[in-house]
C-alpha positions in Angstrom: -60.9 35.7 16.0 -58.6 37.5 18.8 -61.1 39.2 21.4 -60.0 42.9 21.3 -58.6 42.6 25.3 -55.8 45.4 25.4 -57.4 47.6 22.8 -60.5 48.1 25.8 -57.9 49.3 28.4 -57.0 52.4 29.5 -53.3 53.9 28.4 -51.1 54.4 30.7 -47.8 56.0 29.8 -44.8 53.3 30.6 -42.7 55.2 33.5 -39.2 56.2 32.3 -40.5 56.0 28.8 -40.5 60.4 27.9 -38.1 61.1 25.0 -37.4 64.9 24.5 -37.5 66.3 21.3 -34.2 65.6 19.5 -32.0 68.2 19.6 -30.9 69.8 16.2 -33.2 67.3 14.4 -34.5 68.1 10.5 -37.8 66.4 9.8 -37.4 64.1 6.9 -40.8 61.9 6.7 -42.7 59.8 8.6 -42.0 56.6 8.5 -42.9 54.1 6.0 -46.0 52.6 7.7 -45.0 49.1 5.5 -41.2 48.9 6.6 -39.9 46.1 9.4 -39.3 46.6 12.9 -37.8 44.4 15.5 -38.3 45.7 19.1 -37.8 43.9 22.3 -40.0 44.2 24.8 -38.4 43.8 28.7 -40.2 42.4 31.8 -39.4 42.3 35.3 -37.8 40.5 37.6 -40.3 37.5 39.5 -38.1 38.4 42.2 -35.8 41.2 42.7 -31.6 40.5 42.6 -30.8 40.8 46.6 -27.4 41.3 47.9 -25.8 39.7 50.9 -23.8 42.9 53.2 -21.4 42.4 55.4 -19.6 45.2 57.2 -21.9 47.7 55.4 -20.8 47.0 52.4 -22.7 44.9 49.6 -20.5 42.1 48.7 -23.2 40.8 45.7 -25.7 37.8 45.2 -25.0 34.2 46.6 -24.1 32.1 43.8 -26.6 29.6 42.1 -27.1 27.8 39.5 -28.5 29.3 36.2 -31.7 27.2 36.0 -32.2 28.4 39.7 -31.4 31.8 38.8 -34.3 31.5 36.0 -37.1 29.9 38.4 -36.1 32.8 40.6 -35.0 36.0 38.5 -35.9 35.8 35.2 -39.7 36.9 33.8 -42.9 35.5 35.4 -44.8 32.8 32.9 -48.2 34.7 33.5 -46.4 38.0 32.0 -44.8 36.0 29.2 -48.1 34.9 28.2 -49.5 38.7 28.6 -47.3 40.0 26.2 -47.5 37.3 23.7 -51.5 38.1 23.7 -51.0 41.7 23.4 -48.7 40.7 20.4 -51.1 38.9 18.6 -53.9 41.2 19.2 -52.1 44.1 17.1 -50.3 41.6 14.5 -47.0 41.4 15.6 -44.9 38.4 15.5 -43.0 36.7 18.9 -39.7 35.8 17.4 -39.2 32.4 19.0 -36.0 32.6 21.3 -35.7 29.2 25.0 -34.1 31.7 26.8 -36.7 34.9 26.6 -38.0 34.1 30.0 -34.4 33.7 31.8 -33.4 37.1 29.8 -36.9 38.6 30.3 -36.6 39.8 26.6 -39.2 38.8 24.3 -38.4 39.9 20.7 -41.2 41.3 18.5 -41.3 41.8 14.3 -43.9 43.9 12.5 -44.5 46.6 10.7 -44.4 50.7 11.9 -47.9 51.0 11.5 -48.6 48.3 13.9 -46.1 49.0 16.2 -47.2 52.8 16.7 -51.0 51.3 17.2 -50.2 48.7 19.5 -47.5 51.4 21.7 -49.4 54.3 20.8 -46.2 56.5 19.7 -45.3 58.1 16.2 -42.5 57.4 14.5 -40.6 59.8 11.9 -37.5 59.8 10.3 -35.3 62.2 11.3 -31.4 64.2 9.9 -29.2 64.5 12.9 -26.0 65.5 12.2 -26.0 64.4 9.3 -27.8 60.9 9.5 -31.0 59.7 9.5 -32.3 57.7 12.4 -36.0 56.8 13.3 -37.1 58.3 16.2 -40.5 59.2 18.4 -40.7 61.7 21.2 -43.3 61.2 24.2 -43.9 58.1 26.3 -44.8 54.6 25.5 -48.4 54.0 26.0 -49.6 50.8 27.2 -52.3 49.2 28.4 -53.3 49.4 31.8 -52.7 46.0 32.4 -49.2 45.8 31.6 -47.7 48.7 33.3 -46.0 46.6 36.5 -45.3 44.0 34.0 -43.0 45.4 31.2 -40.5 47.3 32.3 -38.9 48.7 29.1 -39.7 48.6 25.3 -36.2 48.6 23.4 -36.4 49.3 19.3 -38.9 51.8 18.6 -36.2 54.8 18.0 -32.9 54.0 16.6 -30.8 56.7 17.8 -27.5 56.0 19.5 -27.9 56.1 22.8 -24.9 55.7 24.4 -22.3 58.9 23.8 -18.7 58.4 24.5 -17.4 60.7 27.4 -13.7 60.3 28.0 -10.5 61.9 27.9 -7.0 61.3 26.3 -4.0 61.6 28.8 -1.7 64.0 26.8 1.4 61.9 27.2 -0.6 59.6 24.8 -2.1 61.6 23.1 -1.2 60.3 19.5 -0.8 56.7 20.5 -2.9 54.3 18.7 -5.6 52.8 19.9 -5.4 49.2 21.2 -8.2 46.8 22.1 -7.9 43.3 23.8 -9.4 40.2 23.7 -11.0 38.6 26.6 -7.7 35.8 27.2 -5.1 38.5 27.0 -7.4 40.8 29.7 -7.3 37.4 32.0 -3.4 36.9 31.4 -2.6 40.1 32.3 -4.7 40.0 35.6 -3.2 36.2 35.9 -6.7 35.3 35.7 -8.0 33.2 37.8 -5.1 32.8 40.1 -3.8 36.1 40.0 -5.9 39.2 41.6 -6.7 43.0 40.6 -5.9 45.1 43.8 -4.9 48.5 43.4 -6.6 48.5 39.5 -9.4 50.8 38.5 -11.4 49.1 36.1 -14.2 51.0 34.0 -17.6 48.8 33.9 -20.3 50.4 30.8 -23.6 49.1 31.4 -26.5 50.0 28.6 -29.4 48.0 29.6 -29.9 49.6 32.7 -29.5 52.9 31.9 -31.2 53.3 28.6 -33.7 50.4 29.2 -36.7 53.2 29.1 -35.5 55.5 27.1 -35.3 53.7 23.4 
């Protein structure tokens, strides 16, 4: 029998974790307390990704190897082990995965009902625009314990998060749209002879930015 350890502790909400109240959102149910969730759960750093300046300006990381970049950057074994108890104590399943400590992602299965017990949120389905998503509203609430360690919870609402923002030059305006695969991108910038001055290139990055709001 699993001694009830988190379920004593305090909740604290997980910072960065408040979702507003979707906007033009028609209640549909809750949902199904039975159906299958997947959610990854995200740790911190053991140590924090330092960059090297010179001139004042930040010229990134030294490189090293990627086992060394584990042992240094990726999740702490002591919070691995946290979050696999706190997944057993409310029933949910640690989807086995070598590199969840380099990644500091730890994948968990289980049912809505026991994913709204063990984060303390609701979860309802929801018509926006015309499509139903899952989605909760609040913070995450976890355990005392594991607010320093876990960083983001990923999973829990399924809304699209990211929102294309861009504009069409009108000169192209009814051209069609073209997409490239990663060797023409390198041939066209000579890659890795060839260089990129004088190019603007446009970098999207989720992880960071929606980490702990999902």
């Amino acid at each position: 029998m699993i001694s009830p350890q988190f379920a004593a502790e305090a909740r604290v909400v997980l910072p960065g974790s408040e979702k507003a109240a979707p906007e033009n959102a028609v209640h549909v149910k809750a949902t199904a307390a039975r159906s299958k969730l997947t959610v990854s759960v995200i740790l911190k750093r053991k140590q924090e990704l330092k960059t090297n300046k010179r001139g004042g300006q930040s010229i990134g990381p030294k490189r090293v190897s990627r086992t060394e970049y584990g042992k240094r950057h990726g999740a702490d074994p002591s919070a691995m082990q946290s979050i696999r108890r706190f997944a057993r104590e409310y029933g949910l399943k640690v989807e086995p995965d070598p590199t969840a400590a380099v990644r500091r992602t730890v994948k968990l299965t289980g049912t809505a009902a026991d994913f709204q017990k063990a984060f303390g949120v609701a979860l309802e389905q929801k018509m926006i625009d015309g499509v139903e998503y899952r989605v909760r509203q609040g913070g995450i609430q976890l355990p005392a314990s594991l607010i320093g360690v876990v960083e983001a919870v990923l999973g829990l609402d399924n809304r699209p998060q990211a929102v294309p923002h861009f504009r069409v030059r009108q000169a192209h305006a009814t051209a069609a749209p073209t997409s490239y695969t990663p060797p023409q991108v390198a041939e066209a910038y000579q890659f890795p002879t060839g260089g990129a001055a004088g190019q603007t290139i446009g970098i999207i990055e989720l992880a960071a930015a929606i980490a702990r709001l999902t």
